[in-house]
BALOBA-1460 file (C-alpha; in Angstrom, 3 decimals):
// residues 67
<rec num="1" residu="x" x="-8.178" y="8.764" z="-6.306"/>
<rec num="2" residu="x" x="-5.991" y="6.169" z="-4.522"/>
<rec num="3" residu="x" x="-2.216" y="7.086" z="-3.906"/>
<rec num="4" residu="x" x="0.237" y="4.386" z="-2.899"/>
<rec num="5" residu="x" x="3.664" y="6.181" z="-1.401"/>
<rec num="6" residu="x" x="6.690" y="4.034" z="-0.311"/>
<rec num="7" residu="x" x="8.194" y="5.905" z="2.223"/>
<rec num="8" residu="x" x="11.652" y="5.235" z="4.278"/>
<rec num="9" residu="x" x="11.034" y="4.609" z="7.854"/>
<rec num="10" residu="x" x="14.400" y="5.976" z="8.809"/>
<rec num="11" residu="x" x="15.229" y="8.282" z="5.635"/>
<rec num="12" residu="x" x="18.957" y="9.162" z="6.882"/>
<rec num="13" residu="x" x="19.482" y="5.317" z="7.598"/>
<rec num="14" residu="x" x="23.231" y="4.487" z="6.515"/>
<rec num="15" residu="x" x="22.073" y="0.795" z="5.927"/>
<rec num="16" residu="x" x="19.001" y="-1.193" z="5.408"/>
<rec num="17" residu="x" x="15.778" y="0.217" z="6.753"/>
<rec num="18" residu="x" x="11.893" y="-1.144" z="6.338"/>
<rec num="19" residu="x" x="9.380" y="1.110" z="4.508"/>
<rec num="20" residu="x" x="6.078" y="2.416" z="5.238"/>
<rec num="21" residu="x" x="3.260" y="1.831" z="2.752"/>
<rec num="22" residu="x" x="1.266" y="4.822" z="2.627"/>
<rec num="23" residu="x" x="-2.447" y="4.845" z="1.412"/>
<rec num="24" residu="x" x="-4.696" y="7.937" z="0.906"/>
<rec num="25" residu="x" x="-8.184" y="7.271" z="-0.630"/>
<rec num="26" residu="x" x="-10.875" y="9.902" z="0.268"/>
<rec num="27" residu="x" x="-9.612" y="11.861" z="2.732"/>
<rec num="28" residu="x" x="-8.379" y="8.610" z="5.102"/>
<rec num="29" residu="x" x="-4.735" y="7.391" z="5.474"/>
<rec num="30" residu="x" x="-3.655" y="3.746" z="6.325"/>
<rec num="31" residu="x" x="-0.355" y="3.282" z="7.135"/>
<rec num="32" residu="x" x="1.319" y="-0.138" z="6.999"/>
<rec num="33" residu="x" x="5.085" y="-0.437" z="8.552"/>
<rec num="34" residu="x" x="5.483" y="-3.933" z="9.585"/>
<rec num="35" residu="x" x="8.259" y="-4.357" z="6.844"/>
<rec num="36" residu="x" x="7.332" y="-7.175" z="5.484"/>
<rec num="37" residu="x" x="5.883" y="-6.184" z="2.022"/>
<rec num="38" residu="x" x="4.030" y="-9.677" z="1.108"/>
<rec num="39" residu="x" x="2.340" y="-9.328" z="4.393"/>
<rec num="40" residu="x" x="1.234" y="-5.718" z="4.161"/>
<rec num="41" residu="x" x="-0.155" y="-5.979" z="0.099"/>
<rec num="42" residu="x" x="-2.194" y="-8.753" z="1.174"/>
<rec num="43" residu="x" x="-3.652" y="-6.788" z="3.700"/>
<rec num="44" residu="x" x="-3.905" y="-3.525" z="1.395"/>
<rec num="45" residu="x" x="-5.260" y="-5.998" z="-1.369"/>
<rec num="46" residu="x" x="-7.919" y="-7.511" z="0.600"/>
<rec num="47" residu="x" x="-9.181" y="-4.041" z="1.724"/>
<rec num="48" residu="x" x="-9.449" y="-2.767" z="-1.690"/>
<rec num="49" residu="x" x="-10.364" y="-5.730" z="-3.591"/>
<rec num="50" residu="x" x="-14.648" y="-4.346" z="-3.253"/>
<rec num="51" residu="x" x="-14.216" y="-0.485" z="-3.862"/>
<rec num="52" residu="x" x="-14.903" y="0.692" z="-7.462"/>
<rec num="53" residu="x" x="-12.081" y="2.842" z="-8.220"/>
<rec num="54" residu="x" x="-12.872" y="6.376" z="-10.277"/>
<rec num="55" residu="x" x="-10.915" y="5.100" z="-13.172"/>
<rec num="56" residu="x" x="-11.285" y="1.621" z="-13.470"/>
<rec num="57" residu="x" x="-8.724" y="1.037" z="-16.189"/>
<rec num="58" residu="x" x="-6.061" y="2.430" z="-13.699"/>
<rec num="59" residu="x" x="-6.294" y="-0.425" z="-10.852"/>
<rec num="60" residu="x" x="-6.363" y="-3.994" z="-10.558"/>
<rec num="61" residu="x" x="-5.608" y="-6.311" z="-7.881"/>
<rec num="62" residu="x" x="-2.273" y="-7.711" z="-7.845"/>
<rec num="63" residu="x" x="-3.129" y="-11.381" z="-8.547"/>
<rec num="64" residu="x" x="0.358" y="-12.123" z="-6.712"/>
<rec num="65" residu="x" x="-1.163" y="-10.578" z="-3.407"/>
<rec num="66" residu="x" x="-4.594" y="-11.519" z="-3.973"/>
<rec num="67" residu="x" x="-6.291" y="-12.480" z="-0.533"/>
C-alpha cells in the first residue's frame, strides 16, 4: 500500500520551512525535498502513473500534476 507523508524539514522552525514528501510503497522510500511541491508531484506522478495499486478505487493520478 502506498503512503504519502508531508513531513517538516526543520520541525522546530519559528518561520517558514519547505517539506519533505515522503513515499513508502513495498518496502522502498523516495524522498523528495526540493520544496517546490508542483515540481516534486510531477515527478512522484510520473513514477506512479504505470503501477496497479492494491486498491484501485483508492488512487488516481492527480490530473493537475499529470506528466
Amino acid at each position: 500500500m502506498l503512503k504519502i507523508n508531508f513531513n517538516l524539514r526543520d520541525a522546530k522552525a519559528q518561520k517558514e520551512t519547505p517539506l519533505n514528501v515522503v513515499l513508502r510503497y513495498r518496502n522502498q522510500k523516495l524522498v523528495y525535498p526540493s520544496g517546490d511541491i508542483k515540481k516534486d508531484m510531477k515527478e512522484i506522478m510520473a513514477f506512479y502513473k504505470g503501477i496497479t495499486p492494491h486498491t484501485p478505487q483508492n488512487f488516481s493520478v492527480d490530473v493537475d500534476y499529470d506528466a
